[in-house]
Backbone as ProteinMPNN parsed JSONL, in Angstrom:
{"seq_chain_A": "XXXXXXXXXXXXXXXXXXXXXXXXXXXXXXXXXXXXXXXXXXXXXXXXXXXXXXXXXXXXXXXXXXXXXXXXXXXXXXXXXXXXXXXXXXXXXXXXXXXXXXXXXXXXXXXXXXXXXX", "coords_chain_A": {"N_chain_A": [[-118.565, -14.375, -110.632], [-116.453, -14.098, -107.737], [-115.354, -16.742, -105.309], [-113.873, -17.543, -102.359], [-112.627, -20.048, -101.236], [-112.422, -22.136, -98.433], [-109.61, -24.279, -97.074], [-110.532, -26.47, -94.348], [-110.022, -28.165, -91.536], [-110.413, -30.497, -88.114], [-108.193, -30.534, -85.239], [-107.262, -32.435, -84.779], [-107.608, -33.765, -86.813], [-105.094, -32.767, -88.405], [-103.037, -33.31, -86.574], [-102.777, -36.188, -87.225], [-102.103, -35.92, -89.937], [-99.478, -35.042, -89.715], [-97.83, -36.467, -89.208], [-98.225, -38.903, -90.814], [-97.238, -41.144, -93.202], [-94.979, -40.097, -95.397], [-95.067, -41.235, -97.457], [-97.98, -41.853, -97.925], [-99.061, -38.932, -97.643], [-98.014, -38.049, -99.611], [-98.889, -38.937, -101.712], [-101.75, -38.501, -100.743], [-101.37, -35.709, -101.906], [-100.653, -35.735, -104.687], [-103.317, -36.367, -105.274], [-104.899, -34.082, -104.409], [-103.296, -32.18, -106.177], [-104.406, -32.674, -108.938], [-106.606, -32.262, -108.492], [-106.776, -29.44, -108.514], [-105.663, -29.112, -111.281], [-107.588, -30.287, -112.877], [-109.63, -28.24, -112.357], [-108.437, -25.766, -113.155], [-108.77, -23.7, -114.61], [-110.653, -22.101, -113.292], [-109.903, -21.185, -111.069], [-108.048, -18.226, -108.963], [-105.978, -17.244, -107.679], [-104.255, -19.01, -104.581], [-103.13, -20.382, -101.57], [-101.262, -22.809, -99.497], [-101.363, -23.371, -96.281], [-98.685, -22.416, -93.658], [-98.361, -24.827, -90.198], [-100.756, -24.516, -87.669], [-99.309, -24.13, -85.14], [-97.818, -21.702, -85.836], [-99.435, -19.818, -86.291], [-100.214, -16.174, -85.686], [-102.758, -14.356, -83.796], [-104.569, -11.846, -84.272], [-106.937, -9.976, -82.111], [-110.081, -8.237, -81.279], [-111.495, -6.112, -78.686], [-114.53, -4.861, -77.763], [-113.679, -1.915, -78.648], [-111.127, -1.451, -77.177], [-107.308, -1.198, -77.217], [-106.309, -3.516, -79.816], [-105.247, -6.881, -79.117], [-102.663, -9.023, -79.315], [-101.507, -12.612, -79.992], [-99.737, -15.009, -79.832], [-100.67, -18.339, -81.629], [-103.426, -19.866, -82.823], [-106.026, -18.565, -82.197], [-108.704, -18.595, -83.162], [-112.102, -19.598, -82.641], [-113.481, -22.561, -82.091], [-113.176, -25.559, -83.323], [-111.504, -26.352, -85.647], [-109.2, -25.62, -87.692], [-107.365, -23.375, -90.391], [-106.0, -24.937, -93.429], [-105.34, -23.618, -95.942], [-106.445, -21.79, -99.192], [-108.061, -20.782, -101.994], [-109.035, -18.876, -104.342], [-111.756, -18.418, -106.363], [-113.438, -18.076, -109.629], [-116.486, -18.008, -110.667], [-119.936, -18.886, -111.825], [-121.385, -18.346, -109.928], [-123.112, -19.71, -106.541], [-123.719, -22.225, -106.311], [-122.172, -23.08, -108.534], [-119.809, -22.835, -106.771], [-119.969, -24.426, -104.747], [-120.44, -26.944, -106.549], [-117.413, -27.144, -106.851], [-116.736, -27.118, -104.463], [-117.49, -29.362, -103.562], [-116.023, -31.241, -104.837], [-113.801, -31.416, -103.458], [-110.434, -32.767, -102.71], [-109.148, -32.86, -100.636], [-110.112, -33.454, -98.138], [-111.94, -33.145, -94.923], [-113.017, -29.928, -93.996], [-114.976, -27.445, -96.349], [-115.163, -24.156, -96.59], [-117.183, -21.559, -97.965], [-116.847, -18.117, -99.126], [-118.353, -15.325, -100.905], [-116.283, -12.879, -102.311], [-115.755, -9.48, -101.874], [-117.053, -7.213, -103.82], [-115.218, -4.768, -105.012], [-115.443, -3.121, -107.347], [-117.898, -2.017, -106.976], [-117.988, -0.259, -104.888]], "CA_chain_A": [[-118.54, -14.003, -109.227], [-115.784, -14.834, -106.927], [-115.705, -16.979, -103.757], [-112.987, -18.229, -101.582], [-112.739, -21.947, -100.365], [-111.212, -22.143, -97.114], [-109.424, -25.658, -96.829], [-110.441, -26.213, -93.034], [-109.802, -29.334, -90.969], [-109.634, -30.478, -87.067], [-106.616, -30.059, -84.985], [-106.817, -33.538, -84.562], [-106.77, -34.084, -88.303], [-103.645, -31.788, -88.696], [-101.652, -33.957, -85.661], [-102.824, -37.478, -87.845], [-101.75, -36.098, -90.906], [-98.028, -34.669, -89.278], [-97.589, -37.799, -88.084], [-98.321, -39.699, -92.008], [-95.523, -41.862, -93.845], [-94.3, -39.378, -96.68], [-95.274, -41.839, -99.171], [-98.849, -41.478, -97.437], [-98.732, -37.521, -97.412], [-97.651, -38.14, -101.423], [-100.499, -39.872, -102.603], [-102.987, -37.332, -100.953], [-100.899, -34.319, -102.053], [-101.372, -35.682, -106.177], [-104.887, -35.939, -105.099], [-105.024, -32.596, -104.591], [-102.401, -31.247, -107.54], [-104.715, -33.281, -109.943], [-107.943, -31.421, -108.543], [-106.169, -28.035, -108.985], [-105.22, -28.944, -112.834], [-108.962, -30.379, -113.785], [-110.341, -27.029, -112.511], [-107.349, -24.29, -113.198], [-110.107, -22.437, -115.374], [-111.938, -21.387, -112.785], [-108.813, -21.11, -110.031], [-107.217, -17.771, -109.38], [-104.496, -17.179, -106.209], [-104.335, -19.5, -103.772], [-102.006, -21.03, -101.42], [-101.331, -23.847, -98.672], [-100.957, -22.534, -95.356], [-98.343, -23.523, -92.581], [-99.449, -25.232, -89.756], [-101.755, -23.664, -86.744], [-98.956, -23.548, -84.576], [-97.414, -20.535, -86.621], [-100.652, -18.295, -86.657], [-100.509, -14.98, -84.798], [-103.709, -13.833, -84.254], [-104.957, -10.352, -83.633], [-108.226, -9.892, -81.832], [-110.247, -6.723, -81.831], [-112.682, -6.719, -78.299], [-114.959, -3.293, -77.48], [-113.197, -0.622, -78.445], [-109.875, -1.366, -76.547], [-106.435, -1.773, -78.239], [-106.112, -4.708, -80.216], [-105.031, -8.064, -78.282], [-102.066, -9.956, -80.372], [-101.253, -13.35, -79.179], [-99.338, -16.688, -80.331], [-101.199, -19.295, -81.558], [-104.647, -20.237, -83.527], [-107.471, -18.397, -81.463], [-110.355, -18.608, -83.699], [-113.228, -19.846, -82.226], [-113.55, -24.0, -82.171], [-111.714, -26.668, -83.063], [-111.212, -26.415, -86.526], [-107.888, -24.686, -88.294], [-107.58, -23.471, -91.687], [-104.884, -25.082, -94.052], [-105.319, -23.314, -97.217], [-107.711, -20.903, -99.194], [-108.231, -20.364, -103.297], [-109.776, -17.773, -104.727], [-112.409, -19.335, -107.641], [-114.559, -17.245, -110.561], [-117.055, -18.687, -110.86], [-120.677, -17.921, -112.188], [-122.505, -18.645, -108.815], [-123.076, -20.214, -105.497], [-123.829, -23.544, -107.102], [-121.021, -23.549, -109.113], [-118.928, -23.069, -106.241], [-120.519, -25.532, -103.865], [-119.69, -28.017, -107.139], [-115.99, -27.27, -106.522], [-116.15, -27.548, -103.318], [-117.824, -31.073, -102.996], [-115.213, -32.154, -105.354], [-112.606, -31.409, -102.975], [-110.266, -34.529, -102.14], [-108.554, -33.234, -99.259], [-111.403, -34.126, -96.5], [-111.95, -31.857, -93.446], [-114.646, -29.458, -94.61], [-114.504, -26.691, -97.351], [-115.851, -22.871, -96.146], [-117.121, -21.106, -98.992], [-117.191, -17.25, -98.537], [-118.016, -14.65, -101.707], [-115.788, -11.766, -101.99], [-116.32, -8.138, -101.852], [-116.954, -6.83, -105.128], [-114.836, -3.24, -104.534], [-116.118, -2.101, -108.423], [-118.803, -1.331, -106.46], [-117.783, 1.045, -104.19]], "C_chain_A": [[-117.364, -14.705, -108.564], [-115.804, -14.888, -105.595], [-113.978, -17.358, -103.356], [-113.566, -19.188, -100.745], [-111.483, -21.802, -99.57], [-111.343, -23.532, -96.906], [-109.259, -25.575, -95.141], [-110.234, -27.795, -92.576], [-109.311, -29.653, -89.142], [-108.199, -30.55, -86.574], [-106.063, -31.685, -84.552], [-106.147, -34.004, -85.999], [-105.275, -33.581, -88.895], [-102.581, -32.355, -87.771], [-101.641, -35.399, -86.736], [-101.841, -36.737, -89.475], [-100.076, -35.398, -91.288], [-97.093, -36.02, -89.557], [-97.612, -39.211, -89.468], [-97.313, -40.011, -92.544], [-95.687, -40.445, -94.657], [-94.852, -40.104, -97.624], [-97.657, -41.823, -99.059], [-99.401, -39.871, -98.179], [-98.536, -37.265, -98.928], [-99.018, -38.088, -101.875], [-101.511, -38.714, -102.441], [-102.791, -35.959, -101.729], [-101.059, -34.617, -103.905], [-102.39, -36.043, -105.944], [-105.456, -34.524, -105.461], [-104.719, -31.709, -105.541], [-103.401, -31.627, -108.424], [-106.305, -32.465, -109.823], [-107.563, -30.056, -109.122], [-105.873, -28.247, -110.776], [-106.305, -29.299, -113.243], [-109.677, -29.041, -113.556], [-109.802, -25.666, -112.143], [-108.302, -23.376, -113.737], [-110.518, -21.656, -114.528], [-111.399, -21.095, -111.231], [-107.833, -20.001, -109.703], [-105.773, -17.875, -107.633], [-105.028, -17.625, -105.332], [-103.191, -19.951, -102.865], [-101.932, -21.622, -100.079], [-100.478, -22.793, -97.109], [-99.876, -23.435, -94.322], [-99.067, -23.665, -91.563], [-99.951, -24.315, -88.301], [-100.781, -23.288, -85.92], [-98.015, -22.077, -84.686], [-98.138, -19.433, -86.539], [-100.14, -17.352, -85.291], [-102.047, -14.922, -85.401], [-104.118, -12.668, -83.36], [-106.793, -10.312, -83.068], [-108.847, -8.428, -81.238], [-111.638, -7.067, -80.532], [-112.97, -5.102, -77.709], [-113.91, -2.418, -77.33], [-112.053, -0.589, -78.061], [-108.557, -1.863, -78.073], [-106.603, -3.279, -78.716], [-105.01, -5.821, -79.608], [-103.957, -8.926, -79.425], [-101.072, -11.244, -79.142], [-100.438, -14.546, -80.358], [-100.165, -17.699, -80.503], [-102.413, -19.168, -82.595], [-105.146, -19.895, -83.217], [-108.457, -18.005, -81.526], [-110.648, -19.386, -82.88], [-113.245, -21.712, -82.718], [-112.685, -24.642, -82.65], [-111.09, -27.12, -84.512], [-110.155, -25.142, -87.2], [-107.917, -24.448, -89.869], [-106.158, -23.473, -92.173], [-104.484, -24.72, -95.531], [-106.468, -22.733, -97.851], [-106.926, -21.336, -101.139], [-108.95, -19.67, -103.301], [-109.637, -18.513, -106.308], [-113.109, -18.094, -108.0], [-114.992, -18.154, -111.236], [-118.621, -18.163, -111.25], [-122.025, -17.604, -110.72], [-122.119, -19.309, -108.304], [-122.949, -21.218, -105.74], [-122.811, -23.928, -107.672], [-119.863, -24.377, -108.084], [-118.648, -24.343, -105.356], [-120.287, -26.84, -104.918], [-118.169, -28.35, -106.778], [-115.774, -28.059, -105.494], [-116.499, -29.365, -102.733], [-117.091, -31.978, -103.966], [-113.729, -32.041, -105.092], [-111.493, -32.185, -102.651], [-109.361, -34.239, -101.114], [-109.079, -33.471, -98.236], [-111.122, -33.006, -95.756], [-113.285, -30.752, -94.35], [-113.692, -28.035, -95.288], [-115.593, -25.493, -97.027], [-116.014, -22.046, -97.379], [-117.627, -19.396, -98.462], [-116.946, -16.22, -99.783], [-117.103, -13.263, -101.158], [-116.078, -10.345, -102.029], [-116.025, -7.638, -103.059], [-116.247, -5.332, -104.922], [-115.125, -2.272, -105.827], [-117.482, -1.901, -107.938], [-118.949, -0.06, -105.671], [-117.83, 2.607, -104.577]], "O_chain_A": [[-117.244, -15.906, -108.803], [-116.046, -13.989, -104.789], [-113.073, -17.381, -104.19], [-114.497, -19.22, -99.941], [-110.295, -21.542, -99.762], [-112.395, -24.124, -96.662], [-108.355, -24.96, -94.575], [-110.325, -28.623, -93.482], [-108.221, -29.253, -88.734], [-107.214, -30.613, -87.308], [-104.952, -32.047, -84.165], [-105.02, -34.376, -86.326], [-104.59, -34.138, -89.753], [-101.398, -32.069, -87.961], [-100.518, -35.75, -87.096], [-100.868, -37.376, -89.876], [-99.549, -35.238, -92.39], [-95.976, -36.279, -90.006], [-97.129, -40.314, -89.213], [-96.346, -39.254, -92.468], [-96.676, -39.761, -94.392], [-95.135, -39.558, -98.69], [-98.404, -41.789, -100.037], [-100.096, -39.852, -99.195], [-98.95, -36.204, -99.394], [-99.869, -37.29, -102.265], [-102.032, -38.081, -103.36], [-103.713, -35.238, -102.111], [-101.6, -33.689, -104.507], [-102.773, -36.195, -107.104], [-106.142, -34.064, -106.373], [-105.398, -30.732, -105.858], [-103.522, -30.622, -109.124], [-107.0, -32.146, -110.788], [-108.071, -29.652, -110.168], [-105.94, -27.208, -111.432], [-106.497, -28.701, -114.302], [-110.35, -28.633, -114.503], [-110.222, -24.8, -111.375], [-108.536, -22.295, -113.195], [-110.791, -20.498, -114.843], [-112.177, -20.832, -110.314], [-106.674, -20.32, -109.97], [-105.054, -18.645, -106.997], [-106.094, -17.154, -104.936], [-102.107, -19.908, -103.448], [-102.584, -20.961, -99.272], [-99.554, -21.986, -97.005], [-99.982, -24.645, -94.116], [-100.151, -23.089, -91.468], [-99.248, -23.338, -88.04], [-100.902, -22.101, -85.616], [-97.6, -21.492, -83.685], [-97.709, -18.286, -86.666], [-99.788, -17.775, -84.19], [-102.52, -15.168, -86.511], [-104.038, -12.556, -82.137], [-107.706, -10.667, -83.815], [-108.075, -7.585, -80.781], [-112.566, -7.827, -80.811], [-112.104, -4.315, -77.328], [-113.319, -2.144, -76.286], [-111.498, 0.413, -78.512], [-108.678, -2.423, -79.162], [-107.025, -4.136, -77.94], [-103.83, -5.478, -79.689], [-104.511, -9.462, -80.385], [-100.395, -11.056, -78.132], [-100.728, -14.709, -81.543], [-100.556, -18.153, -79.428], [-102.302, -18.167, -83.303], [-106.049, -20.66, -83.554], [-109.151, -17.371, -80.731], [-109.776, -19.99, -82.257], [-112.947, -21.936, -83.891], [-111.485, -24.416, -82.492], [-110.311, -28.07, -84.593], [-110.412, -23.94, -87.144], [-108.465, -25.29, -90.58], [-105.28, -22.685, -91.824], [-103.609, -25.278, -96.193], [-107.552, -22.98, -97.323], [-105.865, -21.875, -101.452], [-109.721, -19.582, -102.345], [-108.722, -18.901, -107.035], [-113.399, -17.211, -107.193], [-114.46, -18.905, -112.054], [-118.752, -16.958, -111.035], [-123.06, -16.941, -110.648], [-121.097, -19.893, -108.665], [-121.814, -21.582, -105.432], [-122.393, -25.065, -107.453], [-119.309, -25.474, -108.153], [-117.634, -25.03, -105.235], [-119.947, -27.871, -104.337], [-117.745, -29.469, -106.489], [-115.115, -29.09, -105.354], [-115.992, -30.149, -101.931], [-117.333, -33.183, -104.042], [-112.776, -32.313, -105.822], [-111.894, -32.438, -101.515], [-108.738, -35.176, -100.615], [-108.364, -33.745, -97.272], [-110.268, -32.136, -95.927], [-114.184, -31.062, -95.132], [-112.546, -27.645, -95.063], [-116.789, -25.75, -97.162], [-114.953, -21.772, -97.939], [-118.527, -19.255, -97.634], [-115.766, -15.984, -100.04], [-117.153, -12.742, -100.044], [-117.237, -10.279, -102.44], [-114.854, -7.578, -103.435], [-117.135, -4.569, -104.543], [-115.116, -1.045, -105.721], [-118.257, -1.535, -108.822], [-119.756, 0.864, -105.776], [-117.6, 3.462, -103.722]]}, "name": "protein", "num_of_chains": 1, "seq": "XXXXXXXXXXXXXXXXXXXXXXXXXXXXXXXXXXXXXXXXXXXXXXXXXXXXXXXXXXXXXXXXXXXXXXXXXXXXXXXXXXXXXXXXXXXXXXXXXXXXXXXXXXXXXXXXXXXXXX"}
């Protein structure tokens, strides 16, 4: 089955971690490369997003044309900095991945739409 892990994190966390030495910003970033190579098996396309102030986002409200604006304007205070797409055999599995995440900020797990169904 496959899910997608959305790497999410406040917008506070995303100004602290702008704002990190480089040699800082290192260290966590082979954190992360070293999670991605213990569980490539089970890892297919993913990729690190830039940061919130980059997003366009389109919003879709009764029926009227669609609303496109500058900026981040999901809903609360959390931004998303990166997604994978995992196969995996289950929920459980995934929820292992994800609590062995090491970039902090919280990890959104969301299966995908099987379309050999359709």
């Amino acid at each position: 089955m496959k899910y997608v892990l959305l790497f999410c994190g406040s917008q506070e966390l995303q100004r602290q971690w702008e704002q990190e030495s480089e040699d800082v910003r290192s260290a966590q970033y082979a954190r992360v490369y070293q999670w991605f190579e213990e569980n490539a098996a089970k890892l297919g396309d993913g990729n690190q997003l830039q940061g919130p102030h980059t997003a366009t986002t389109v919003r879709f409200e009764g029926g009227k044309e669609p609303i496109v604006r500058d900026g981040p304007f999901i809903e609360g205070n959390e931004v998303v900095g990166g997604y994978v797409e995992v196969n995996v055999a289950n929920l459980d599995e995934a929820l292992s991945l994800a609590k062995s995440w090491p970039g902090g900020g919280a990890v959104e797990i969301r299966p995908t739409v099987d379309n050999s169904q359709r």
